[in-house]
TIDOSE-203829 format. One line per 8 residues: number of its first residue (from 1); their letters; for each residue z, y, x of C-alpha. Coordinates in Angstrom, 3 decimals. Layout:
NUM> a> Z/Y/X; ...
This chain:
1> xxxxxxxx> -74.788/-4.607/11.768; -76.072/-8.027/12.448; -73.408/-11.068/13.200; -73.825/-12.556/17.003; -71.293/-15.231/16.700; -68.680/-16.668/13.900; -65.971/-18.808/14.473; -64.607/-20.276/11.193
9> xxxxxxxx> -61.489/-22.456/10.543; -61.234/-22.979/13.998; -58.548/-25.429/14.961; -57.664/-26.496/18.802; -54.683/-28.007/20.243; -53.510/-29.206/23.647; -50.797/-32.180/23.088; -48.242/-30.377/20.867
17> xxxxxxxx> -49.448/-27.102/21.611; -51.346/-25.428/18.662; -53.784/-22.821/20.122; -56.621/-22.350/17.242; -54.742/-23.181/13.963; -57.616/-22.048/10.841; -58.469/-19.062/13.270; -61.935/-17.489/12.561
25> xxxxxxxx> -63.296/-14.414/13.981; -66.511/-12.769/14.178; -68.067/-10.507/16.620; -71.238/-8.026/16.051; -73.755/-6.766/17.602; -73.047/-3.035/20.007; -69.296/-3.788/19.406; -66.775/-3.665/22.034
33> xxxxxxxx> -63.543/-5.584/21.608; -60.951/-6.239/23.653; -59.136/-9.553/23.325; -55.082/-9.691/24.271; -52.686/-12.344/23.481; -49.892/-13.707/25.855; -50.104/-16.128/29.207; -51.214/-19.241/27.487
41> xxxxxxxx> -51.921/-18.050/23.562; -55.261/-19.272/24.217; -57.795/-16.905/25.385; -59.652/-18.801/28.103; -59.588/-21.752/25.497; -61.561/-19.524/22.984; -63.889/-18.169/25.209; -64.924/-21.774/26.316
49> xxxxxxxx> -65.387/-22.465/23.004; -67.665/-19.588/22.342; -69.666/-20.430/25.122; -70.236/-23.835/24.082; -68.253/-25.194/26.980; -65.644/-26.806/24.986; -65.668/-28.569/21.532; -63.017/-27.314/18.635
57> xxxxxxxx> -60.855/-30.043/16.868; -62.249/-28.732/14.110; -63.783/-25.808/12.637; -67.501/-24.558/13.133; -69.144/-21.814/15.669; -71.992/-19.936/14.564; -74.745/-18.367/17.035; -77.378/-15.846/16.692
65> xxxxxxxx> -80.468/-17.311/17.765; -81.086/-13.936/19.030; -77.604/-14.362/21.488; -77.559/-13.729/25.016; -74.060/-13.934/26.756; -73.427/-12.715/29.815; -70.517/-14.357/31.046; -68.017/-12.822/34.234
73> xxxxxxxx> -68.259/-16.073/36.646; -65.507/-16.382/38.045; -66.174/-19.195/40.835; -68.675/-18.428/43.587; -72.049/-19.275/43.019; -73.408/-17.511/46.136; -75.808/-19.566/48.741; -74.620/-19.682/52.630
81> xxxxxxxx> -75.866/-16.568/54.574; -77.396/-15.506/51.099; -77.325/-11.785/51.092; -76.350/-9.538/47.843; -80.248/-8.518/47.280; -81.348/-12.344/47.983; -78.901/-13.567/45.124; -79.792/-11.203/42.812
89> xxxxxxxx> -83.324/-11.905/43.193; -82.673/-15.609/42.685; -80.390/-15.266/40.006; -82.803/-13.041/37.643; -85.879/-13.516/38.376; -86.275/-10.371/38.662; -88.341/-7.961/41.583; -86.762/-6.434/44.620
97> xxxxxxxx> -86.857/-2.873/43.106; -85.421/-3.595/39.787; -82.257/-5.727/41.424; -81.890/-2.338/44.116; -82.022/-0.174/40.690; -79.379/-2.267/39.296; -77.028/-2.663/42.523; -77.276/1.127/43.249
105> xxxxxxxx> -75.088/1.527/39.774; -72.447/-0.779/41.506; -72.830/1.228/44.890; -74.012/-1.512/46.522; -76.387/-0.634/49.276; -76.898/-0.534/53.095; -74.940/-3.854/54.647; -73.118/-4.573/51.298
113> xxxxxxxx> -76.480/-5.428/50.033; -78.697/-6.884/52.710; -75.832/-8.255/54.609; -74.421/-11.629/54.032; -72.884/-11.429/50.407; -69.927/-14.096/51.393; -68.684/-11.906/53.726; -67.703/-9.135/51.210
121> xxxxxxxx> -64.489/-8.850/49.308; -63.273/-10.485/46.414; -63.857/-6.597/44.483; -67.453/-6.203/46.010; -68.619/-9.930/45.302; -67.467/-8.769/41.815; -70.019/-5.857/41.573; -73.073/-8.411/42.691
129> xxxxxxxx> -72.066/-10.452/39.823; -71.788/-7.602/37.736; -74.919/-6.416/38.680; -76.470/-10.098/38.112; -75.170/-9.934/34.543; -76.804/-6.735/34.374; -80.115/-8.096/35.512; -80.086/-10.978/32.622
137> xxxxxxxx> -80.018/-8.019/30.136; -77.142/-9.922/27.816; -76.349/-8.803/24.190; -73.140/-10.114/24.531; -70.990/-9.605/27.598; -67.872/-12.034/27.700; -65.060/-11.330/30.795; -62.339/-12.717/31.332
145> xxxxxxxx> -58.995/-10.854/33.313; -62.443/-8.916/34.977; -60.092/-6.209/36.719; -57.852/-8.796/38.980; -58.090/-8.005/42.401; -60.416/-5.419/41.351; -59.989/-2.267/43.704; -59.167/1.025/41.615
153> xxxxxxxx> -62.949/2.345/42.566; -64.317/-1.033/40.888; -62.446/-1.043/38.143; -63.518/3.257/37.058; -66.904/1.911/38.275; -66.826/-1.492/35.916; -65.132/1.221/33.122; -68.078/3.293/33.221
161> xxxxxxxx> -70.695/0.291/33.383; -68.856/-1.073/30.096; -68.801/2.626/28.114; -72.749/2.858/29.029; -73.269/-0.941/28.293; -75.960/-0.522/25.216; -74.231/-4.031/23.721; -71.237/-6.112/22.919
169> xxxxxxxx> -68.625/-6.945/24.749; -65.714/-9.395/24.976; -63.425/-8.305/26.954; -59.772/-10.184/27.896; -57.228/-8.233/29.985; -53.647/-7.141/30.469; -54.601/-4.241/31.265; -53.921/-1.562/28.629
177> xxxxxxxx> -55.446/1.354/30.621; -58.996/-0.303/31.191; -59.023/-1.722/27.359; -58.513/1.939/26.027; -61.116/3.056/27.921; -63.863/0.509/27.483; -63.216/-1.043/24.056; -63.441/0.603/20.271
185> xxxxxxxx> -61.684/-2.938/18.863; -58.922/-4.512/19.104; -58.494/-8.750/18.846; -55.472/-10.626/19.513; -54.584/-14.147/19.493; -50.970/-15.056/18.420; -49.799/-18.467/17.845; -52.783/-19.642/16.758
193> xxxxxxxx> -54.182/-16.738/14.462; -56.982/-14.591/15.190; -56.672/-10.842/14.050; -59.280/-8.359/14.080; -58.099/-4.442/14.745; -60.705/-1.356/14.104; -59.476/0.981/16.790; -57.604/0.587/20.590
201> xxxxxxxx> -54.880/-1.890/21.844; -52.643/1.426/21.865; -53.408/2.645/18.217; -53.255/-1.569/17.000; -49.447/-2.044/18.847; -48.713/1.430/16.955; -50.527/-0.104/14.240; -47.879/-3.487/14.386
209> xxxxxxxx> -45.052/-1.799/14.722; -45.373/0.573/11.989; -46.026/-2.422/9.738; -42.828/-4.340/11.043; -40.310/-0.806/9.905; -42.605/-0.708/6.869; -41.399/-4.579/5.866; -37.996/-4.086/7.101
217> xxxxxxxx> -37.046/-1.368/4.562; -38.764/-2.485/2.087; -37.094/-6.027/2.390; -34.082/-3.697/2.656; -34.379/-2.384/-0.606; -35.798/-5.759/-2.118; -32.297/-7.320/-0.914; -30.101/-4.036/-2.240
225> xxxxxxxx> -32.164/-4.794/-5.530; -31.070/-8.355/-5.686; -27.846/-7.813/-4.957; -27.796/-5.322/-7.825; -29.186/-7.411/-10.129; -27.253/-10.486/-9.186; -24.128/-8.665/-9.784; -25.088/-7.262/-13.477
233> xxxxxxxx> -26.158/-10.884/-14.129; -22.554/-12.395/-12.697; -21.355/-10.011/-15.476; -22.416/-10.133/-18.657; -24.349/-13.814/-18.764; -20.499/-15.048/-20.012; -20.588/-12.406/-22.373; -21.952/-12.824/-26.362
241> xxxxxxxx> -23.517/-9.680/-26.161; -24.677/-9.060/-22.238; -26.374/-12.797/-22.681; -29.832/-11.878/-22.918; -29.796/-8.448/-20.945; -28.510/-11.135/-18.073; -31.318/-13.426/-18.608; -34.320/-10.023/-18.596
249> xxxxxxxx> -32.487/-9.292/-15.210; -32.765/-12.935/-14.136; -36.135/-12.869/-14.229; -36.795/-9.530/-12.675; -34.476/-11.396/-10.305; -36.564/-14.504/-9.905; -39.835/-12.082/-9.369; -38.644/-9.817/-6.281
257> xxxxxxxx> -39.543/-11.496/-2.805; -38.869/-10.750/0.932; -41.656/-9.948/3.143; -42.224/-12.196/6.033; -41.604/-10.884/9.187; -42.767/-12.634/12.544; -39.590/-13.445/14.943; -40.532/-11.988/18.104
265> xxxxxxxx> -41.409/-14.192/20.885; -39.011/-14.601/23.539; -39.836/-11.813/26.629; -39.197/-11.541/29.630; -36.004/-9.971/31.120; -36.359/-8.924/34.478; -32.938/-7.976/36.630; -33.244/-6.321/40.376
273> xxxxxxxx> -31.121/-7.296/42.611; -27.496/-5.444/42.691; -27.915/-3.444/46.292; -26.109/-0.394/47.344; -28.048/2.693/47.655; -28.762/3.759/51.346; -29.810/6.843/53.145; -32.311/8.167/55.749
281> xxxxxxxx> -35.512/6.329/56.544; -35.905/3.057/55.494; -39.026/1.902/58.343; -41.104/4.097/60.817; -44.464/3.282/62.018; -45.102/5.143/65.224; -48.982/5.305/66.443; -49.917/1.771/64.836
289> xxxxxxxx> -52.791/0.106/64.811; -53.251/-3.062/62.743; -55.778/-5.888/62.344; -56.100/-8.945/63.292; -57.004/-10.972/67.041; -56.578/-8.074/68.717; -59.242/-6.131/66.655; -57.746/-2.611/65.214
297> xxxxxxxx> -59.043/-2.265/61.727; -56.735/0.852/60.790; -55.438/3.136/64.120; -53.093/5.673/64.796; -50.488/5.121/61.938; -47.758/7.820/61.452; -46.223/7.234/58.374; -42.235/7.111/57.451
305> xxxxxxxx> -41.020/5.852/54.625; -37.352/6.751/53.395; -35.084/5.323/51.670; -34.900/4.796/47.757; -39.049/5.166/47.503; -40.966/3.130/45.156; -44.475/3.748/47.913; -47.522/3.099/46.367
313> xxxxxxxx> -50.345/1.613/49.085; -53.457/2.631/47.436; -57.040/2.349/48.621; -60.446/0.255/48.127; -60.677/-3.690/48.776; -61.238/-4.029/52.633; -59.861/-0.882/53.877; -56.765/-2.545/55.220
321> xxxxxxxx> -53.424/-2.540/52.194; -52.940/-6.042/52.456; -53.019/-6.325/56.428; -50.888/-3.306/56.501; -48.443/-4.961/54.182; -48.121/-7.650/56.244; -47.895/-5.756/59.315; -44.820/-4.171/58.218
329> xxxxxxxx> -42.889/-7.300/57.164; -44.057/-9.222/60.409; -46.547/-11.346/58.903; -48.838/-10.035/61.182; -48.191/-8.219/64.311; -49.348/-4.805/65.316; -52.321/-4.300/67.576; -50.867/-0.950/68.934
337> xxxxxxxx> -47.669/1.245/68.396; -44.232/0.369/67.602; -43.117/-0.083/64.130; -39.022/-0.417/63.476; -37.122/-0.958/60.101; -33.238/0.640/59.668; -30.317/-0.814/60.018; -29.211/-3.636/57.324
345> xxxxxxxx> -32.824/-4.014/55.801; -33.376/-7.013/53.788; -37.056/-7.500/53.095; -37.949/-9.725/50.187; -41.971/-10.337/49.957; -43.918/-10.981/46.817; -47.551/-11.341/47.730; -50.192/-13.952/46.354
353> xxxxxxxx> -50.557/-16.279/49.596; -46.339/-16.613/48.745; -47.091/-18.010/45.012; -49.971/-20.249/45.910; -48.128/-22.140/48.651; -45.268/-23.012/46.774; -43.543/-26.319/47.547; -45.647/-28.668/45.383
361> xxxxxxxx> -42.695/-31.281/44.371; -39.915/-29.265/43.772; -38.915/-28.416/40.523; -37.925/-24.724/39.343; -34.357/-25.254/39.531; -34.735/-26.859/42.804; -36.648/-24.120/44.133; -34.136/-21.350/42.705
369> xxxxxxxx> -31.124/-23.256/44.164; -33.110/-23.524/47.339; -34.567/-19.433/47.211; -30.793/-17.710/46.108; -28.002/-16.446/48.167; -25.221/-19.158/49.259; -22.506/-19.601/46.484; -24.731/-19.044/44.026
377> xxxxxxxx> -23.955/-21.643/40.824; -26.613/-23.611/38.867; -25.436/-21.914/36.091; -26.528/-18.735/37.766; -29.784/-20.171/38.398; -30.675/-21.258/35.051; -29.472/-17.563/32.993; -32.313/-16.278/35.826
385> xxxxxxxx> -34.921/-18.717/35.215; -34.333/-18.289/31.429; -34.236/-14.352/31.659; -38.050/-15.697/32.735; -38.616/-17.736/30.395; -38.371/-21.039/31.767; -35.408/-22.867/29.646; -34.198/-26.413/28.913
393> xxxxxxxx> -36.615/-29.084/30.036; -39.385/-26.080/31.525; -36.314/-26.041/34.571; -37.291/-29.680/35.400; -41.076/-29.269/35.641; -42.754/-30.079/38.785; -44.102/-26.917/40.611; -47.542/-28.194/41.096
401> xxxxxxxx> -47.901/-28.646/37.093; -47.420/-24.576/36.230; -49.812/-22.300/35.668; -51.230/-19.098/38.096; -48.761/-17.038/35.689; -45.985/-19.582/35.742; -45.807/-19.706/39.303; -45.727/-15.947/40.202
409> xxxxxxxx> -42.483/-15.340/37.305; -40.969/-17.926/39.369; -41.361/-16.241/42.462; -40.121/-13.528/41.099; -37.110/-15.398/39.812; -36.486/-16.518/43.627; -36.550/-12.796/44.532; -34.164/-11.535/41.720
417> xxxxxxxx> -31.875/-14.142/43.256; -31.520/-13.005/46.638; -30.027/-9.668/48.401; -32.967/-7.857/48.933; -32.430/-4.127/49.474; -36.425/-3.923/50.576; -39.161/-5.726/47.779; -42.528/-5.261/49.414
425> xxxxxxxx> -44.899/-6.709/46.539; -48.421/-7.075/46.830; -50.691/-6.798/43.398; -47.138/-8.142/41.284; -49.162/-7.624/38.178; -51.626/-10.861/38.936; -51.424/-13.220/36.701; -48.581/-11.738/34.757
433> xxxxxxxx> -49.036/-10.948/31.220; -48.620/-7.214/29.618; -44.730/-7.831/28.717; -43.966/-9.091/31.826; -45.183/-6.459/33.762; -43.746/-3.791/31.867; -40.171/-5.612/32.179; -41.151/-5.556/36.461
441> xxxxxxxx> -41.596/-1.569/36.088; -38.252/-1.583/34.086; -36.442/-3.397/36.516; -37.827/-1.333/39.614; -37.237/1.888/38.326; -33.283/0.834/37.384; -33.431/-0.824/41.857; -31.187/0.665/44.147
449> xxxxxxxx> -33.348/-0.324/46.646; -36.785/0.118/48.511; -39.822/-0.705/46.589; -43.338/-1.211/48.560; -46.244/-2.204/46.640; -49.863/-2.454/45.825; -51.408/-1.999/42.726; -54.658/-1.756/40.902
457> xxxxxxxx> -52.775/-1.424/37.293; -52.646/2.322/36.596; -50.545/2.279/34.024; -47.480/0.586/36.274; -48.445/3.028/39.302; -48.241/5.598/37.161; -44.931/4.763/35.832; -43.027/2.964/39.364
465> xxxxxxxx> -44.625/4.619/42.136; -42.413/8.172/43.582; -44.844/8.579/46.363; -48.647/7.390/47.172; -49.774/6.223/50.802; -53.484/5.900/50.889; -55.629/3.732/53.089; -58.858/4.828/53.807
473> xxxxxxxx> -61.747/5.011/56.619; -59.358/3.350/59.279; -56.725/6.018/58.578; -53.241/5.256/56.438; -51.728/9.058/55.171; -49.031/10.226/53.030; -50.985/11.689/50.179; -49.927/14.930/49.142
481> xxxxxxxx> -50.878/15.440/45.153; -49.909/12.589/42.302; -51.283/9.408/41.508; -53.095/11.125/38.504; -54.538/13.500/41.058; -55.421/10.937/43.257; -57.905/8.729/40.175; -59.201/12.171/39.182
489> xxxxxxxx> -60.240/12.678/42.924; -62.054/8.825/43.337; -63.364/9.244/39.725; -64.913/12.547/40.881; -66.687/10.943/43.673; -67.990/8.279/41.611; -69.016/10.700/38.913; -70.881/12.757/41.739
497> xxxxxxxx> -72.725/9.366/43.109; -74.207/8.770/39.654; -75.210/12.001/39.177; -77.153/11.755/42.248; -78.403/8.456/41.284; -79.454/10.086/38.439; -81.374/12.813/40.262; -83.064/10.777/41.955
505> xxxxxxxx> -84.306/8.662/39.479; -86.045/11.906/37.797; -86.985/13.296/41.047; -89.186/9.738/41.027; -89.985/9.595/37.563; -93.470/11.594/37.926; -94.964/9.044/39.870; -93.814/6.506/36.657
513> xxxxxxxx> -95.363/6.134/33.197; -91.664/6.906/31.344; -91.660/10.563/33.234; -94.676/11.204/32.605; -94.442/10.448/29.131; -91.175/12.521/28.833; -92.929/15.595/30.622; -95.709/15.130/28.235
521> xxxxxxxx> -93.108/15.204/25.195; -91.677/18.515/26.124; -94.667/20.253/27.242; -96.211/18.710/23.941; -93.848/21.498/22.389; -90.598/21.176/21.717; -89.357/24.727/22.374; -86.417/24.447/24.304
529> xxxxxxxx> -84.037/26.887/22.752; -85.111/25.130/19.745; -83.415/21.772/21.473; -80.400/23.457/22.484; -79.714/24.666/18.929; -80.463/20.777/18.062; -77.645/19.955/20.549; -75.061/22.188/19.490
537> xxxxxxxx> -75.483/21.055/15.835; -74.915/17.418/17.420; -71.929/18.151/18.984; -70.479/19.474/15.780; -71.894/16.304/13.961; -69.781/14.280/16.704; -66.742/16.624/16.342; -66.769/15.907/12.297
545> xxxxxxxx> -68.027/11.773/12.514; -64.907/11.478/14.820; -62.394/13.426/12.882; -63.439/11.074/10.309; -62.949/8.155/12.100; -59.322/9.252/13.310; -58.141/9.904/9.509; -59.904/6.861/8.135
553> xxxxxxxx> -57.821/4.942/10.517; -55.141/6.538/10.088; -54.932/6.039/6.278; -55.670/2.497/7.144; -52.393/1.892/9.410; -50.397/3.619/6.317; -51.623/1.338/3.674; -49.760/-2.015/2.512
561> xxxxxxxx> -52.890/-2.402/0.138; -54.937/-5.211/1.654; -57.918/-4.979/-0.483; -57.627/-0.837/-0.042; -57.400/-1.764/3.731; -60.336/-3.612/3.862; -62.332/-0.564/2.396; -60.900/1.281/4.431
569> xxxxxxxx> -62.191/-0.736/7.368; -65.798/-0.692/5.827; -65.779/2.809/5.974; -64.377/2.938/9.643; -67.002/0.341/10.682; -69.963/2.847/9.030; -68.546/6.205/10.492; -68.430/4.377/14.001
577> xxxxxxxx> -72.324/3.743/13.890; -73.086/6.384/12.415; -71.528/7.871/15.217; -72.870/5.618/17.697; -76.509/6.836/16.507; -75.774/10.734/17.089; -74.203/9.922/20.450; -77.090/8.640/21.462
585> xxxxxxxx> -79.157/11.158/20.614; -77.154/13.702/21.735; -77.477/11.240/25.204; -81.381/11.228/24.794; -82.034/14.999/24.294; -79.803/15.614/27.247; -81.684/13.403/29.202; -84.688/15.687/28.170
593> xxxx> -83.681/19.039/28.880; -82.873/17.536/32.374; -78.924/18.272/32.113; -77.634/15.240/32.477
């Protein structure tokens, strides 16, 4: 498997801050490998590097002169008035047909490709730049956080792009869901060290933890052994004839050593507000219509919402979650209908235009004094900003100096401070890092109170959300099944387009030279019952390659051996491409006995 990039001995800091300290890494070719590491380990730093957009301290980057990176832009680079079809033409180079090939993979057709592309949501301007990337045919695809403000739709559709993607990716996100999907490695970035993991994010925490109980008892019985020792020693080294046994066990003494163990980081510890629980309906939307001057972009809203929920508002960019959230806390003000909250409602908002129009010269103690309840004590302030992190002289920092995931913990410090028996939060998970948001879903599932809130994390919808409201074609509904039920039914419709995509293609390939060289392939004589047999004896060469892989790495999270491991991980590396090579052609004689 041939190297596309080395880092070696990398070392990078920011002022004090260490964030590459000897760190070196390298990523191959057909490899997919999701990068995680907490707000601020690093990550954007490194990938600057790699691209050759930064220089190290020290420390040396190595390139294939076969690399092509691909790299997830994530500022605009679209033309006024340009349409999706005219940028991707610009962009690659490449002809009209190929860049409608490519953008029908994304779904983008009709106005969302011949219409003005600056017009489109943050989520669809995503998919032309995905589809751009595609167009450059990279060997090396590098994204960074790709799924914020990603729509659940573009995320399964970005999922499926990645799994298909015949090349390597680099892929940071805090979202555990999307890296188990789309990634077969694992690399993290902890205070300054680089670590390489064969196998998913889930299987390499696993992986971690098993390997912190592993040192703890053993430095458990390394201390019990001292202890022994040191008291036989204590004993007899007075004594004319225990003299020498005392000085054998000092040295058996002198040989045992602890295992060093990593002191966790400090995490996040998130406390809802202390509400009493309330009854009946919490706020009723009768016959709304929302939008905005006067223009209805969702009608005839019917929805309650009681009590005690955790609602989910689910639905694709640009169908209306946001404007309906906004709607019901007054932000905006219905078109139509009459919308009323109960008695004694509190609502508390969380929502990104809050966070990015924070009072610029305030400090975070200032703002928490200013954000909690009256007779609350600066002492009171400061145990909640530290429960988030922000202690000693990080309470004096000027607002405008923190970070995208600074700010929004602070926001949600001002919430935690207040009364709020309603939170409505919009996309909470932005720009918060994995711990933090699983602390949120702790916290909300422990609320006495009303939770409403969007989403595109599956993993924390899964886990908060008691209900689902969808919004969709104009409409907003109570949806009847789970939120499981409800991703099997969009990834169903996206499976569904690409298998029509896919029928068309074929249904087209005659008039092409690769059809008619397929046709000509079969016809030349492969007997078809012949191929089937081929394909079941695939499948059962997949079945025993991946049973492999699964014990290989299993063995490999039970070993302390770090030589053994490192065989171990030569194996793994082998099975997987071995594995990668019948998958494929298991893929290819699909493709010819026109079932896929």
């Amino acid at each position: 498997m041939s190297v596309l990039i080395q880092l070696t001995d990398a070392v990078k800091s920011y002022g004090d801050q260490m964030l590459l300290d000897d760190a070196s890494v390298t990523l191959y070719e057909n490899t997919k490998v999701g990068f995680v590491g907490r707000n601020g380990a690093g990550k954007s730093t490194l990938l600057r590097v790699l691209l050759g957009d930064e220089e190290l301290d020290s420390g040396q980057v190595s390139r294939s002169p076969h690399l092509r990176i691909g790299y997830l832009r994530q500022h605009d680079p679209f033309l006024p008035d340009e349409s999706a079809m005219d940028f991707l033409i610009r962009d690659s180079g490449q002809p009209d047909w190929k860049c409608g090939e490519v953008a029908s993979e994304f779904e983008l057709k009709g106005d969302y490709l011949t219409g003005p592309v600056k017009r489109l949501s943050g989520g669809w301007q995503t998919r032309v730049k995905l589809a751009a990337l595609l167009l450059h045919e990279p060997n090396l695809l590098m994204l960074d956080e790709p799924t914020n403000f990603l729509d659940l739709r573009t995320q399964i559709l970005l999922e499926h792009f990645l799994k298909h993607f015949p090349a390597a990716c680099l892929v940071v996100s805090h979202d555990r869901e999307f890296l188990t999907s789309t990634c077969t490695h694992t690399l993290e970035l902890n205070r300054g060290n680089l670590t390489m993991f064969s196998g998913t994010i889930g299987t390499y925490l696993d992986h971690l933890e098993s390997e912190k109980v592993r040192a703890e008892r053993t430095n458990a019985a390394v201390l019990a052994k001292q202890k022994q020792l040191q008291r036989f020693i204590d004993k007899n080294r007075a004594k004319p004839t225990g003299a020498s046994q005392a000085r054998s066990k000092q040295k058996q003494l002198d040989r045992l050593t602890l295992e060093e163990i990593e002191v966790d980081l400090p995490t996040v510890h998130i406390r809802p507000p202390a509400v009493e629980p309330r009854q009946g309906p919490c706020v009723r939307c009768m016959d709304v219509s929302i939008g905005y001057d006067g223009n209805a972009v969702v009608s005839g809203i019917d929805v309650e919402i009681e009590h005690r929920q955790r609602a989910a508002i689910v639905g694709d960019n640009g169908q209306g979650k946001t404007t309906f959230l906004r709607t019901l806390v007054d932000s905006l003000k219905p078109v139509a209908g009459k919308l009323k909250w109960g008695y004694g409602c509190e609502v508390g908002v969380y929502a990104q235009h809050v966070y990015s129009t924070l009072p610029q010269e305030k400090t975070v103690l200032e703002y928490l004094e200013y954000k909690a309840k009256p007779g609350t004590t600066t002492q009171e302030c400061l145990a909640v900003a530290g429960s988030l992190l922000f202690r000693d002289g990080h309470t004096k920092k000027p607002i405008r100096v923190l970070s995208g995931g600074e700010r929004a913990r602070l926001c949600m410090a001002g919430l935690l401070l207040g009364t709020y028996n309603i939170l409505v939060l919009d996309e909470p998970g932005n720009h918060l890092d994995v711990e933090t948001v699983e602390s949120l879903a702790e916290a909300l599932l422990s609320y006495k109170g009303t939770v409403l809130f969007t989403s595109h994390d599956r993993h924390f919808v899964r886990r908060v959300a008691t209900n689902i409201i969808e919004v969709r074609d104009g409409r907003v509904r109570n949806y009847s099944g789970s939120y499981d039920d409800y991703i099997y039914y969009v990834n169903k419709e996206i499976e569904e387009g690409e298998r029509e995509r896919a029928a068309n293609r074929m249904a087209a390939a005659p008039a092409g030279k690769g059809a008619s060289a397929k046709v000509e392939k079969v016809s030349a004589g492969r007997d078809v019952h012949q191929q089937r047999k081929t394909l079941r004896n695939l499948e059962k060469t997949i079945a025993r390659l991946d049973d492999q892989k699964k014990a290989l790495t299993a063995e490999m999270m039970k070993t302390s051996d770090a030589k053994k491991a490192m065989e171990l991980h030569t194996q793994i590396e082998t099975v997987g491409k071995e594995l990668a090579e019948v998958e494929e052609r298991w893929c290819e004689l699909q493709q010819e006995l026109g079932e896929w």
